[in-house]
C-alpha positions, 0 to 999 in steps of 0.5 A, spaced: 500 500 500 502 507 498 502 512 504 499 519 503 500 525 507 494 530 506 493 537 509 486 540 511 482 534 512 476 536 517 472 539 512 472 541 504 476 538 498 480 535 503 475 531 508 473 528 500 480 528 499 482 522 504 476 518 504 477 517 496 485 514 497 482 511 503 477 508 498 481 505 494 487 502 499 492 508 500 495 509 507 492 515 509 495 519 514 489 526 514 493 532 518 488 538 521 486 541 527 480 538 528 480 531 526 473 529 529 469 529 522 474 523 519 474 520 525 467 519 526 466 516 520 470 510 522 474 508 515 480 504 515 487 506 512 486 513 515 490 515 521 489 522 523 492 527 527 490 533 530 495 539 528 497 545 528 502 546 522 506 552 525 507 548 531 514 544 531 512 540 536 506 538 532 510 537 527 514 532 530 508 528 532 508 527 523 515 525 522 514 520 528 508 517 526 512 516 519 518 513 521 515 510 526 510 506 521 510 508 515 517 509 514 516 512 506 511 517 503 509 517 496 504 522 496 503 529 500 497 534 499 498 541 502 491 543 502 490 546 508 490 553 507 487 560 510 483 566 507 482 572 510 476 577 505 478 585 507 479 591 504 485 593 503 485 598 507 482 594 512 488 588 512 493 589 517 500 586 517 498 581 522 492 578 518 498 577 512 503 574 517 496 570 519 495 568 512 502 566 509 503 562 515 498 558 513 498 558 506 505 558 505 511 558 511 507 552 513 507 548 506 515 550 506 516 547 514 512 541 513 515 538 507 522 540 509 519 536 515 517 530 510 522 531 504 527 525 508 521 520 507 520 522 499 524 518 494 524 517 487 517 518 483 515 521 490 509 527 488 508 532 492 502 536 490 501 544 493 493 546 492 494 553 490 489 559 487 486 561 480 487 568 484 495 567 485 495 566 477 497 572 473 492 575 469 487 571 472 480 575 475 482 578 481 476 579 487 476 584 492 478 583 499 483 578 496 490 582 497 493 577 502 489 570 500 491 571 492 498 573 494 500 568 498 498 563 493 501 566 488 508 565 492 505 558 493 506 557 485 513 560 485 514 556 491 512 550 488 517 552 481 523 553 485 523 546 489 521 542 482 527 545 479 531 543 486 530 537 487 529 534 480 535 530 481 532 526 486 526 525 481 521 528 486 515 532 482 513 538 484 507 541 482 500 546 483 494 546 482 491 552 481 484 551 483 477 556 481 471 557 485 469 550 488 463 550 494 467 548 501 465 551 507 470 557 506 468 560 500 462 559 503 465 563 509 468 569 503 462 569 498 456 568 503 450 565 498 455 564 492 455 558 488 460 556 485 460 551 478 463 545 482 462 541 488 468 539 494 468 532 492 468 533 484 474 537 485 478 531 490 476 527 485 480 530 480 486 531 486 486 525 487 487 523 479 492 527 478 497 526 485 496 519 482 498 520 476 500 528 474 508 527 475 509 522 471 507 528 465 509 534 469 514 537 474 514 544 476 508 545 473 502 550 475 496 547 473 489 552 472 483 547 475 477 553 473 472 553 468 471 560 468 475 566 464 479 569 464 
């Protein structure tokens, strides 16, 4: 059985996410803060720990459970991410310190964290925004969410190219409006074209197959324009 590490799994497109790799006999090992929804459902092949990506403490429990029992990691999804919808001239630097914690320092430290149990044909995949990508339509209120996403994709860039050598594929999905709680919380009453579990479905195909294709590649997932 292959080992999947996902991010951000109380809830949305990663709740969907670990059920779907559990269903078809991954290794899952679900990260978030509240592990309560996943663990209700009683599935086996995943094990969840309740974390707090910018803890070093709560990182090791990662490493450990790992090493401990895993000793490999084939596949790891850094999907949890934070937004924040202000004006700009209402965001302060702590809502973008906050923000980029989230969705970018804590990326990087926890696959620093996991990169020893990566090995060749190992994928590791960052769920970016179609609002990080130059060009594409922005909305109001998104200063700090849309750039820290963009930093994500760069980020992404820059350790495809630097570990290529030991074949680990980087790559980012720049997602567009999909229905999870937190578009939800950031555009009351919007409906967006696509549904969390569509969406995972689609995740889930690619972190399974998408390197075999692309490295460092920043690949858009949005059915509108531009």
């Amino acid at each position: 059985m292959k080992n999947v590490i996902i991010t951000g799994t109380s809830r949305g497109i990663g709740f969907e996410l670990a059920q779907l790799f559990a269903k078809n006999n991954y290794q899952v090992l679900a990260l978030s803060r509240n592990s309560k929804p996943l663990n209700k459902l009683n599935l086996k092949n995943i094990s969840t720990i309740s974390v707090d990506l910018l803890s070093e403490e709560d990182l090791k429990k990662v490493t450990s459970f790992v090493s401990e029992n895993w000793k490999s990691v084939d596949i790891l999804i850094n999907n949890a991410g934070k937004l924040i919808s202000k004006p700009f001239n209402k965001l302060s630097t702590k809502d973008f310190l906050e923000v980029y914690q989230v969705n970018v320092f804590a990326v990087a430290e926890l696959t620093n964290k996991i990169l020893p149990f990566l090995s060749k044909r190992s994928h590791v995949v960052n769920i970016s925004s179609i609002g990080g990508i130059q060009g594409s339509m922005k909305f109001p209120g998104l200063a700090a969410y849309s750039s820290s996403k963009g930093a994500l994709l760069t980020l992404t860039e820059v350790l495809a190219e630097e570990y290529k050598d030991e074949q680990i594929s980087f790559n980012a999905l720049a997602l567009g409006a999909v229905q999870t709680e937190m578009l939800e919380e950031a555009f009351p009453g919007y409906k967006a074209p696509v549904s969390a579990k569509e969406m995972a479905s689609y995740i889930y195909n690619f972190a399974i197959n998408g390197h075999k294709f692309q490295n460092g590649k920043i690949i858009q997932v949005s059915s509108t324009t531009p």
